[in-house]
GUPA-243252 format. One line per 4 residues: number of its first residue (from 1); for each residue y, z, x of C-alpha. Coordinates in Angstrom, 1 decimal. Layout:
NUM) Y/Z/X ~ ...
END
This chain:
1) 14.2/-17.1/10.9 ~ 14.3/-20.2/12.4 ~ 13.1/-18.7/16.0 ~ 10.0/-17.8/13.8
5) 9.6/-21.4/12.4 ~ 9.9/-22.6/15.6 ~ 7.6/-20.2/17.6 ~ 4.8/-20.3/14.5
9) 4.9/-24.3/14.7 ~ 1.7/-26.3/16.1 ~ 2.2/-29.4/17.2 ~ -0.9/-30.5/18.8
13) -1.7/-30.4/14.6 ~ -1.3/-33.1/12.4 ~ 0.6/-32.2/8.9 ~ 2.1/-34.1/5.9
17) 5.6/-34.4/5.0 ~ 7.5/-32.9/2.6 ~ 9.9/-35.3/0.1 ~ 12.4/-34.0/2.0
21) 11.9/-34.6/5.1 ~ 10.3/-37.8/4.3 ~ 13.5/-39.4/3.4 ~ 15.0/-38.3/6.4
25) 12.2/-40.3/8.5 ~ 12.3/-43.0/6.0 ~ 16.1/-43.5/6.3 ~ 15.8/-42.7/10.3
29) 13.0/-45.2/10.7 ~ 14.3/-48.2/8.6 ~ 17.9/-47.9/11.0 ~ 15.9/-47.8/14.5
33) 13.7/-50.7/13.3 ~ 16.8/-53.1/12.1 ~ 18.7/-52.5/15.4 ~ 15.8/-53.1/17.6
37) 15.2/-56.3/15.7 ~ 18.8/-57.5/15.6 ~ 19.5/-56.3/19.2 ~ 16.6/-58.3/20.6
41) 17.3/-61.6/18.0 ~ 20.9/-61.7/18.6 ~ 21.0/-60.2/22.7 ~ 18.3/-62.0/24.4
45) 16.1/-64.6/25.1 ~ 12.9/-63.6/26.3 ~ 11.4/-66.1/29.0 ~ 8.3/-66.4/29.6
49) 7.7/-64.9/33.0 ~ 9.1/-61.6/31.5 ~ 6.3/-61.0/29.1 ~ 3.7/-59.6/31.5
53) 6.9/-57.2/32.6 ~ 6.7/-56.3/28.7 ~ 3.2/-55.7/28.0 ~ 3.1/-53.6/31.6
57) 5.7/-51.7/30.6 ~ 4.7/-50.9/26.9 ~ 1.1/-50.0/28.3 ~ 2.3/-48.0/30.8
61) 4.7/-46.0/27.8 ~ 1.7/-45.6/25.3 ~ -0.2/-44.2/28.2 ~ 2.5/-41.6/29.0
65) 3.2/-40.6/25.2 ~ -0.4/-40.0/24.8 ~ 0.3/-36.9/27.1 ~ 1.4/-33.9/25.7
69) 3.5/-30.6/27.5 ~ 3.5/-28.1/25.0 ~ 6.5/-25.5/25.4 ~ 7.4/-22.9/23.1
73) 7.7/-24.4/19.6 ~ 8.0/-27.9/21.1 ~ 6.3/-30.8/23.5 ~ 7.6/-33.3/25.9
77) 6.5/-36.4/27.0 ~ 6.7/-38.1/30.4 ~ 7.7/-41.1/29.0 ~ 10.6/-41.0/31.5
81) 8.4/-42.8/33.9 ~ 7.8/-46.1/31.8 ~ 11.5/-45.9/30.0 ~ 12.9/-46.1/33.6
85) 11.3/-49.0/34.8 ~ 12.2/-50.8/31.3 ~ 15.8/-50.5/31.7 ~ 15.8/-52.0/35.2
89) 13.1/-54.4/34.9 ~ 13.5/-56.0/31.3 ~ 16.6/-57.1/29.5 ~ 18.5/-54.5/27.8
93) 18.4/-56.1/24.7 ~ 14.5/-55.9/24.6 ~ 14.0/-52.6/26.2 ~ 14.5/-50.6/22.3
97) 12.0/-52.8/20.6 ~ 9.8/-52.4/23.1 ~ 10.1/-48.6/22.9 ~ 9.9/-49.3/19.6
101) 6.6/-50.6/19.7 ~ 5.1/-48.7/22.4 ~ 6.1/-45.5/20.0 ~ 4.3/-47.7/17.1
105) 1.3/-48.5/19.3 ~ 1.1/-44.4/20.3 ~ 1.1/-43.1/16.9 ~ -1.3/-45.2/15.9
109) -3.3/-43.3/18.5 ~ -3.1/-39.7/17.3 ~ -5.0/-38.1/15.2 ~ -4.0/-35.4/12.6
113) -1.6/-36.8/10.6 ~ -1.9/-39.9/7.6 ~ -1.0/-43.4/9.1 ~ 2.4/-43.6/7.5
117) 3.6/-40.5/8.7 ~ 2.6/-41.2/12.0 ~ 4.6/-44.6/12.0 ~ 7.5/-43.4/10.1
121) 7.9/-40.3/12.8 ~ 7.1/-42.6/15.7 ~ 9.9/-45.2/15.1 ~ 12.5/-42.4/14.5
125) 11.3/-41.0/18.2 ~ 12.3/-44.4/19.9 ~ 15.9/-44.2/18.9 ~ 17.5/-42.1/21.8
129) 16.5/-45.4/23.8 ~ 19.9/-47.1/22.4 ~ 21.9/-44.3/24.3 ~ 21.1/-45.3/28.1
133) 20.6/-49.0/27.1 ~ 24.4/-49.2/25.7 ~ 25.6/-47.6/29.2 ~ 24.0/-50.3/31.5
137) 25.4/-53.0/29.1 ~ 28.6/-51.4/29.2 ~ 28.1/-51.4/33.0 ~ 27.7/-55.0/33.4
141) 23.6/-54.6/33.5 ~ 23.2/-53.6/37.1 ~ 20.2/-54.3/39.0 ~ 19.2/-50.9/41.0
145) 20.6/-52.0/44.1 ~ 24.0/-52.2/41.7 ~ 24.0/-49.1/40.0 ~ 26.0/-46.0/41.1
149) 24.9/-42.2/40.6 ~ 27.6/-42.1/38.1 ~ 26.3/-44.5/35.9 ~ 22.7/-43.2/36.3
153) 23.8/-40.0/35.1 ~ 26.3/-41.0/32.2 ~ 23.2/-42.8/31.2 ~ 21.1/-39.6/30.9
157) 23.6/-37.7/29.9 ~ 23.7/-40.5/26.6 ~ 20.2/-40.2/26.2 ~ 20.0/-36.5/26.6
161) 23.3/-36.4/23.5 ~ 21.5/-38.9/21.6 ~ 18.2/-37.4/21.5 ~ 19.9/-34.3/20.7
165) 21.9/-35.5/17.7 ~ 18.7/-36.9/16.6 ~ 15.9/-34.8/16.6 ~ 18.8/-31.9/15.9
169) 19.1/-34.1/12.7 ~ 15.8/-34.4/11.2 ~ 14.6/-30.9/12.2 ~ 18.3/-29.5/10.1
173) 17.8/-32.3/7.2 ~ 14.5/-32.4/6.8 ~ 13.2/-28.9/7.7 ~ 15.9/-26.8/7.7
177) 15.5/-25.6/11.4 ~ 19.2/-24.5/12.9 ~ 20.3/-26.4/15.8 ~ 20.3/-22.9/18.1
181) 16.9/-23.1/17.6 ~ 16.0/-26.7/18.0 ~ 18.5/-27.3/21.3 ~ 16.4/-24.1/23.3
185) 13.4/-26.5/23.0 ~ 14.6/-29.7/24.0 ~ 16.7/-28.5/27.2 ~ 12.9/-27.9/28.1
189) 12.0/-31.8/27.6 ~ 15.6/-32.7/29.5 ~ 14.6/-31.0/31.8 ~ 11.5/-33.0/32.3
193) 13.0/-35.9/32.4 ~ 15.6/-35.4/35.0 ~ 12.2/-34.5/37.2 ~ 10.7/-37.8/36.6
197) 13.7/-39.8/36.8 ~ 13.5/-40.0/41.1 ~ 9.9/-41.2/40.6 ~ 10.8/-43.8/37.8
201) 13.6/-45.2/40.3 ~ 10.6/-45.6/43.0 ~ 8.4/-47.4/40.2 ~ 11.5/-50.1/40.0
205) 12.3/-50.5/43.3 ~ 8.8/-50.8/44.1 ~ 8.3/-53.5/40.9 ~ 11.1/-55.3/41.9
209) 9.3/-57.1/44.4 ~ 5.7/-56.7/42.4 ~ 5.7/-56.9/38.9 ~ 2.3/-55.2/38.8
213) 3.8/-51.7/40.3 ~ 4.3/-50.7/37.2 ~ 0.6/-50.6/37.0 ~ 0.3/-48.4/39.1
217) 2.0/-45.8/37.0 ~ -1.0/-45.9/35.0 ~ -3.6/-44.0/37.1 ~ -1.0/-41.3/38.3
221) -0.7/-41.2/34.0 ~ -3.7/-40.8/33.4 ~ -4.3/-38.0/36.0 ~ -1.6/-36.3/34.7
225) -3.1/-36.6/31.5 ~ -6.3/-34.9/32.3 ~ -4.7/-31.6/33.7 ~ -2.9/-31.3/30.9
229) -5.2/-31.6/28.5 ~ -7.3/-29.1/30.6 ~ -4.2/-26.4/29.7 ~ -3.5/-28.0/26.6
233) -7.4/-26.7/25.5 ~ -6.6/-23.5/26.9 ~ -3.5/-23.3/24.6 ~ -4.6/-24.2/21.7
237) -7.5/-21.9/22.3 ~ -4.7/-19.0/23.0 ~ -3.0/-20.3/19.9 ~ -5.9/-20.1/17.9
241) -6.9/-16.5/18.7 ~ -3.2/-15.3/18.1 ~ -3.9/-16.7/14.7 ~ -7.0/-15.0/14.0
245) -5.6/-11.9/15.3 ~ -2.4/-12.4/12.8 ~ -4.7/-13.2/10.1 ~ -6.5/-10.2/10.9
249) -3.4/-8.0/10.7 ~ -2.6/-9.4/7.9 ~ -6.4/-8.4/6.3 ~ -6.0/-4.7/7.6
253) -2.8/-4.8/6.2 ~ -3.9/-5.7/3.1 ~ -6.6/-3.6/3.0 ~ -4.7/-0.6/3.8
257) -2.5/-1.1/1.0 ~ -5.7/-1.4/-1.1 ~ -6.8/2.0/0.2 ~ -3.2/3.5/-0.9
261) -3.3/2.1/-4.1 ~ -6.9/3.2/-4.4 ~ -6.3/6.8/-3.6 ~ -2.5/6.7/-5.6
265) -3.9/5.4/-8.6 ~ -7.2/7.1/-8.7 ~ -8.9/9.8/-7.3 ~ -12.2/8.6/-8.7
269) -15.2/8.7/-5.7 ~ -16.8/5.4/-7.1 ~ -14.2/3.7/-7.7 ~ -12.7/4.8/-4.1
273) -15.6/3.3/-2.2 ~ -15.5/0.3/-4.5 ~ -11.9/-0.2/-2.7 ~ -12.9/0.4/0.3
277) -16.3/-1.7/0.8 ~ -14.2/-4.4/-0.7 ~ -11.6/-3.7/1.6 ~ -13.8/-3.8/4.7
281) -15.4/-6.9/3.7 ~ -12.0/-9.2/3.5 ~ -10.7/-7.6/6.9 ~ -14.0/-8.2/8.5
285) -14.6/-12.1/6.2 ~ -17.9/-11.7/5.9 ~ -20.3/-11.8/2.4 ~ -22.2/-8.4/3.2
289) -21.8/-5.0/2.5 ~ -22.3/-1.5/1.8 ~ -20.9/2.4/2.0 ~ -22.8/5.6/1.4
293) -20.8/8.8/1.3 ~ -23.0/11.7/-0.1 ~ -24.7/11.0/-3.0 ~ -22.4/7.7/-4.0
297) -23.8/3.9/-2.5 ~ -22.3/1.3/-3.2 ~ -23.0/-2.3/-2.3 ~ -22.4/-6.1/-2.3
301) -24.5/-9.4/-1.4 ~ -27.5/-8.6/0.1 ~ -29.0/-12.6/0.7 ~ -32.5/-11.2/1.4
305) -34.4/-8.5/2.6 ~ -34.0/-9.1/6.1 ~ -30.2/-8.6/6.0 ~ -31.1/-5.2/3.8
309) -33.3/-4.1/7.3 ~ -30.8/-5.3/9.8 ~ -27.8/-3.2/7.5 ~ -30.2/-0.3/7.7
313) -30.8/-0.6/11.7 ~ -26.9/-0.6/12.3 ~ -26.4/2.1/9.6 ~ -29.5/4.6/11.3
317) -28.1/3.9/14.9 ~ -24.2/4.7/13.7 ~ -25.4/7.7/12.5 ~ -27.9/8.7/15.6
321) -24.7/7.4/18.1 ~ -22.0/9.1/15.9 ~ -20.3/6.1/17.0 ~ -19.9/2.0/16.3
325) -23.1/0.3/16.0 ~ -24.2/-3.1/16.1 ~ -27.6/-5.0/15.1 ~ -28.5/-8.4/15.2
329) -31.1/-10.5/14.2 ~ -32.0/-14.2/12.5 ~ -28.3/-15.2/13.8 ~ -26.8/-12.5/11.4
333) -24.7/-9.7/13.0 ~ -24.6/-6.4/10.9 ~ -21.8/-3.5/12.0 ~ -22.0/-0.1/11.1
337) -19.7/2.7/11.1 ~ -20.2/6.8/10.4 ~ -18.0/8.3/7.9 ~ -17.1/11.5/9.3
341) -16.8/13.6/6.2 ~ -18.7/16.9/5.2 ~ -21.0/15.1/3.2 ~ -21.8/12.0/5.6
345) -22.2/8.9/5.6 ~ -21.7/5.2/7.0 ~ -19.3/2.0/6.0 ~ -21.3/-1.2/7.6
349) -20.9/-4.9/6.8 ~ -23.0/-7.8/7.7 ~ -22.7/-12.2/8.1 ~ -23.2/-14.8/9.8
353) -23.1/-14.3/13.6 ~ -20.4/-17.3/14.1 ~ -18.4/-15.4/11.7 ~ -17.7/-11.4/13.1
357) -15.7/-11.6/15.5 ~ -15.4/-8.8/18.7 ~ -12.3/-7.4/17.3 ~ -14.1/-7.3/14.0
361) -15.8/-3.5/15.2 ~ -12.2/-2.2/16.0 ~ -11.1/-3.4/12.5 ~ -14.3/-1.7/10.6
365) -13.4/1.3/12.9 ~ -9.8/1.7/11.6 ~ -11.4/1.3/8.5 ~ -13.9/3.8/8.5
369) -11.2/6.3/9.4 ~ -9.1/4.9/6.6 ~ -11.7/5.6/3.9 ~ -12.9/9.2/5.6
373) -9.1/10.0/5.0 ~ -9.2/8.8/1.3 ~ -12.5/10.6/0.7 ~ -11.4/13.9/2.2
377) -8.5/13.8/-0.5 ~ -10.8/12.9/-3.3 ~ -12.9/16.4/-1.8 ~ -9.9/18.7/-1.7
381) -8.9/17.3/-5.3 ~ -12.3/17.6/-6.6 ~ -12.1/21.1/-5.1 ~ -9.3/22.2/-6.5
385) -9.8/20.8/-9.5 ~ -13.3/22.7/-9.6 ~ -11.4/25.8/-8.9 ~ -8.5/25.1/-11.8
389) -11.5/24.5/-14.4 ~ -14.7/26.6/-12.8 ~ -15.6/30.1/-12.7 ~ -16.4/30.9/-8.5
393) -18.9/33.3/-9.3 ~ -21.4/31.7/-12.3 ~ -20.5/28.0/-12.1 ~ -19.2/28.0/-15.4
397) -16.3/26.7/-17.0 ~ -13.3/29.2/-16.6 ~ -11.3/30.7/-19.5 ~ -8.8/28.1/-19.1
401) -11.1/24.8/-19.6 ~ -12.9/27.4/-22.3 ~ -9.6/27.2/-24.6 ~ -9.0/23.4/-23.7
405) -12.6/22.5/-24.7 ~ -12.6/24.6/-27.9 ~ -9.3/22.9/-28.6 ~ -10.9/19.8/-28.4
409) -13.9/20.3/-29.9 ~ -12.2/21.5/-33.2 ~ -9.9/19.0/-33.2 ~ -12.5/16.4/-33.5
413) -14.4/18.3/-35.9 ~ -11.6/17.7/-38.1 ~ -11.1/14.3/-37.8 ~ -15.0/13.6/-37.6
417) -15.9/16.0/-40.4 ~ -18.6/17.4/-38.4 ~ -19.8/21.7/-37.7 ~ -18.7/23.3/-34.4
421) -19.9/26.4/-33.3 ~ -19.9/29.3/-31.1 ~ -22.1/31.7/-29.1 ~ -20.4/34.8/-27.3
425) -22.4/36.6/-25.0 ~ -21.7/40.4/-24.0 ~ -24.2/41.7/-21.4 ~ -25.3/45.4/-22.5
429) -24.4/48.1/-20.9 ~ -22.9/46.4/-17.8 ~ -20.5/49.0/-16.9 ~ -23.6/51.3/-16.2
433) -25.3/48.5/-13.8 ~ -22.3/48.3/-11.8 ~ -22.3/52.1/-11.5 ~ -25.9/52.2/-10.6
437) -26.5/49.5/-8.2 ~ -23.4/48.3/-7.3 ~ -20.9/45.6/-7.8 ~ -23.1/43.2/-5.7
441) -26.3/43.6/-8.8 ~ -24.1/43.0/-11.3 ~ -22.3/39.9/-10.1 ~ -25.9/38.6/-9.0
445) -26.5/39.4/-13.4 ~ -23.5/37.4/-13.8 ~ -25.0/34.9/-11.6 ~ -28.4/34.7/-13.3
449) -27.0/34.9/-16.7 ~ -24.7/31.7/-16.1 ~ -27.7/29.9/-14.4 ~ -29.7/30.9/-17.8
453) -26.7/29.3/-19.8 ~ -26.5/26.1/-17.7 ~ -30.1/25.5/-17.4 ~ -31.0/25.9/-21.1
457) -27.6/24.7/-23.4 ~ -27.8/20.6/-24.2 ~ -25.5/18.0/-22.2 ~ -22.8/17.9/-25.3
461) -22.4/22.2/-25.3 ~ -19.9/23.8/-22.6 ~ -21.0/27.4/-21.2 ~ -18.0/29.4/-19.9
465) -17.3/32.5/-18.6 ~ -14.8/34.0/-21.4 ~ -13.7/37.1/-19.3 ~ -15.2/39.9/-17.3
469) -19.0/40.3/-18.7 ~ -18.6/38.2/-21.5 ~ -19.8/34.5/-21.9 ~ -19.3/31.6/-24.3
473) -21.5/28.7/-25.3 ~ -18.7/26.0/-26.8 ~ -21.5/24.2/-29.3 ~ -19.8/20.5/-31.0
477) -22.1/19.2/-33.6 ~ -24.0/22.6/-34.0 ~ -24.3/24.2/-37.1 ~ -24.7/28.6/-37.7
481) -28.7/27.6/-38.0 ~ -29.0/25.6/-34.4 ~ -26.5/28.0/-32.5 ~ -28.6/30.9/-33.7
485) -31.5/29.3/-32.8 ~ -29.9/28.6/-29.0 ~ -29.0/32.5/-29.1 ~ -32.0/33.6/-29.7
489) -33.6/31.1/-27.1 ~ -31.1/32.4/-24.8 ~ -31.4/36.0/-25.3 ~ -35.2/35.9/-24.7
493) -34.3/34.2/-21.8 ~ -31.7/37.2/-20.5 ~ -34.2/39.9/-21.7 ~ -37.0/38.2/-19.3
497) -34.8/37.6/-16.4 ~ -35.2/39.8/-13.4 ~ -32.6/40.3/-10.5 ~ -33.2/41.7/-6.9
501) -31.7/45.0/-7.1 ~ -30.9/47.6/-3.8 ~ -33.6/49.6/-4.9 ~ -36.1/47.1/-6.8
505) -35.9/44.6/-9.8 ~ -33.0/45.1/-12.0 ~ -33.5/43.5/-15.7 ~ -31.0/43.4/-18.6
509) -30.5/42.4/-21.8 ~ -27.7/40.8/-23.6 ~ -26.0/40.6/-27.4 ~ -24.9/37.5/-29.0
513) -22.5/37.1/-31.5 ~ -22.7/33.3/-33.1 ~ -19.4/31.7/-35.5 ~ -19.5/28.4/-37.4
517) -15.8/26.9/-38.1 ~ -15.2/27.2/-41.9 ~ -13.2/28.8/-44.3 ~ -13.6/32.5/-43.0
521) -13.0/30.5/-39.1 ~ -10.6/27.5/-39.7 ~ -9.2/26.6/-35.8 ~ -10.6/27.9/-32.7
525) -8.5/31.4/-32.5 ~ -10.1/32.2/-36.5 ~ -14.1/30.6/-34.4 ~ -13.4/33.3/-31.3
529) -12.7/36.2/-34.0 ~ -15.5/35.7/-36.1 ~ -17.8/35.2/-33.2 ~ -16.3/38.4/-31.4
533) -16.6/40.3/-34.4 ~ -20.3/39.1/-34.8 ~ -20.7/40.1/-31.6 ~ -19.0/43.5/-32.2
537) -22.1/43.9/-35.0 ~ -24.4/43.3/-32.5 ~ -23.9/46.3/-30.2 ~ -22.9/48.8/-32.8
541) -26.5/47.8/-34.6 ~ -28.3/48.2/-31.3 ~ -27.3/45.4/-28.5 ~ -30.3/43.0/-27.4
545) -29.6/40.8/-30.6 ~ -27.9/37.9/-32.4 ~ -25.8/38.2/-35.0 ~ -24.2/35.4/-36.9
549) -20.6/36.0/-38.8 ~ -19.2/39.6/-39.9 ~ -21.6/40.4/-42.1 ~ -24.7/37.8/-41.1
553) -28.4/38.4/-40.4 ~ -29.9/39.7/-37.6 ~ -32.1/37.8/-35.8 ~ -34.1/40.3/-34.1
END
């Protein structure tokens, strides 16, 4: 986890502080500051000769922490090269508060971050200066010419442990970053510093003689300073790409899981492409879009008509390419995708050109396949649920969906109070049509019969194939006086109907037997008797007819 924190970390951004974390820097900051203070009150006197030394040296620092080496979840500075020629070339005493304020002076200079926090974190960064300064007092304060290898390197070695326990410190109190974590990064900056250290000696020995050598650490600074922020550019350009393509995972992840739910929860075409347009839209971030699949369109935004044109461009060429497509115009970028399904069609979005992206067409891509997937579901569920509830052969509702819907229907005549009724159809003499001309001719009866009973029953009724040659007409809020009045409509209709026979037109007729639900046919089993027996009447009086009830009238 804390590899992650580490790794995901910007620092060439500026961020606020947490309360947490801000007490650490507070309490950090308020202890470097005092023993700068006191060390430089109580350990020296500053002449004043030594203060052009100072304001070199502090210039020369502030110019050095303005560059930045990014590495891994970290920087480092080259602030080796002014700290060196501090601690030979000031007293000891002053060399932290000058740190102190050449840290102060630095963070003033960045950007990013509020004031405060940039104070409060650059005073806690000049502490690990109290580590090599407390060696060189211990060792009597030697000049370069005086001090030994040994010394120089129990001197880093202090600055290296102190910088360690420091920044250790705050990252573990105030951000909760392990110090695994934290001590890969800094043997990074250590090692830095032990590379500048040879050319900091050469700045003292060189200033020892001329004060203004440490000048000259300036220019060499500053050149370092542009090729760095050359790569720097480049990284945070790299950085800022990995993060669009992380957010952009994150989108298609998102989306996908809006496709699962969207086929798991409902197997509903509109609603489907609802999901998915929506879908395609956040992964892609732009305001524009539509999907077609068959019949179904669905669409959002659409600023003006020009973006409708462009759309429609990238949608026709997807279509003509079988393949990604791309159209542009007015600084808008529209992207198009086919839907390869039997029933075609295309997913395309559209925005601003500064905001699609050249990844963006391998996303929609992904996407397109995604929803092609979901739709071919929703067409082998529709299927099969055509062929659970639809007769094959007239398009009608089957037997089963025939005894749910007349379930249904007299339930809520009961509750509602209202008439249900009920047509069954017996084509005459069907046996004999099969026998004459074939199976083929009398399906294609079937066939014309069903498309009779489809074309000519209202949107409320339900015609059904009830079994073999016999149909049904399911009629809820139909009395015996409208249901005859369909029959008769309907065997007119039959009577007049002509089929292409083997041998020449075939033409049939049809009886009707018609039921109200009442007292003689209380529930739907008592409605399918008295129909059937109506219908039973009918062909013993003479087929071609409709006849209402048991003992009812003859309408023809």
């Amino acid at each position: 986890m804390t590899d992650l924190l580490i790794s995901a970390s910007r620092p060439d951004r500026g961020r606020s502080l947490p309360s947490r974390e801000a007490r650490v820097e507070l309490v950090l900051a308020l202890a470097v500051v005092s023993a700068c203070v006191l060390l430089a009150v109580f350990g020296t006197r500053v002449r004043a000769f030594e203060l052009f030394e100072v304001g070199a040296c502090v210039l020369a620092y502030v110019v050095a922490a303005r560059i930045t080496l990014y590495m891994g979840g970290g920087s480092a500075l080259p602030t080796q090269l002014a700290l060196v020629p501090m601690l030979f070339l000031l007293p000891l005493a002053l060399v932290p508060l000058a740190v102190l304020c050449a840290c102060a002076l630095a963070s003033l200079a960045r950007r990013g971050s509020p004031v405060g926090v940039r104070l409060l974190t650059g005073a806690g960064d000049a502490g690990y200066v109290f580590a090599p300064v407390a060696v060189l007092i211990a060792a009597g304060r030697p000049s370069l010419d005086e001090v030994t290898p040994l010394v120089l390197a129990l001197a880093m070695l202090a600055q290296w442990g102190l910088d360690a326990i420091l920044s250790v410190g705050r990252e573990w109190l105030g951000r909760g970053i392990r110090p695994a974590a934290q001590l890969r990064v800094m043997a990074l900056v250590w090692a830095v510093d032990l590379l500048l250290l040879p050319v900091g000696l050469l700045v003292v020995a060189v200033a020892s003689n001329v004060v203004a050598a440490v000048l000259a650490l300036i220019p060499m600074l500053v050149l370092l300073g542009a090729i760095t922020h050359d790569r720097n550019e480049r990284l945070v350009e790299a950085l800022e790409r990995l993060e669009e393509l992380e957010r952009n995972r994150a989108r298609v992840r998102t989306a996908v899981q809006r496709l699962g739910r969207s086929i798991g929860a409902s197997l509903d075409r509109a609603t489907t492409l609802e999901v998915i347009l929506d879908a395609a839209m956040d992964v892609v971030a732009v305001p524009v879009g539509r999907i077609e699949a068959g019949d179904h369109v669905h669409d959002v935004g659409w600023p003006s008509i020009g973006v409708r044109t462009l759309v429609a461009q990238a949608e026709k060429a997807a279509l003509a390419l079988d393949g990604p497509a791309r159209a542009e115009a007015d600084g808008w970028v529209a992207l198009a995708e086919p839907l390869r399904v039997p029933a075609g069609g295309t997913l395309a979005v559209a925005g601003p050109r500064t905001t699609i992206a050249a990844e963006d067409e391998r996303l929609l891509a992904y996407l397109s396949g995604q929803a092609a997937s979901a739709l071919r579901v929703i067409d082998l569920h529709e299927l099969l649920e055509r062929q659970a509830t639809v007769d094959e052969m007239t398009g009608l509702a089957n037997h089963r969906r025939f005894q749910e819907t007349l379930g249904k229907a007299v339930a809520h005549a009961g509750r509602a109070d209202e008439p249900v009724s009920l047509i069954l159809v017996d084509v005459d003499n069907f046996k004999r049509v099969n026998d004459t001309f074939g199976h083929q001719c009398g399906d294609e009866v079937l066939k014309a019969i069903g498309a009779i009973l489809r074309e000519r029953t209202r949107a409320a009724d339900t015609p059904a194939r009830y079994g073999g040659e016999e149909l049904a007409v399911i009629m809820p809020g139909a009395d015996a006086a409208g249901a005859c009045a369909l029959a008769e409509e309907l065997r007119a209709a039959v009577a007049a109907a002509v089929v292409d026979g083997p041998e020449g037109p075939v033409s049939v007729t049809a009886s009707f037997g018609v039921a109200q639900l009442g007292p003689s046919a209380p529930d739907g089993e008592g409605l399918v008797a008295a129909a059937d027996a109506a219908l039973y009447v009918a062909k013993r009086t003479g087929k071609d007819r409709v006849i209402f009830d048991r003992a009812a009238t003859t309408f023809r």
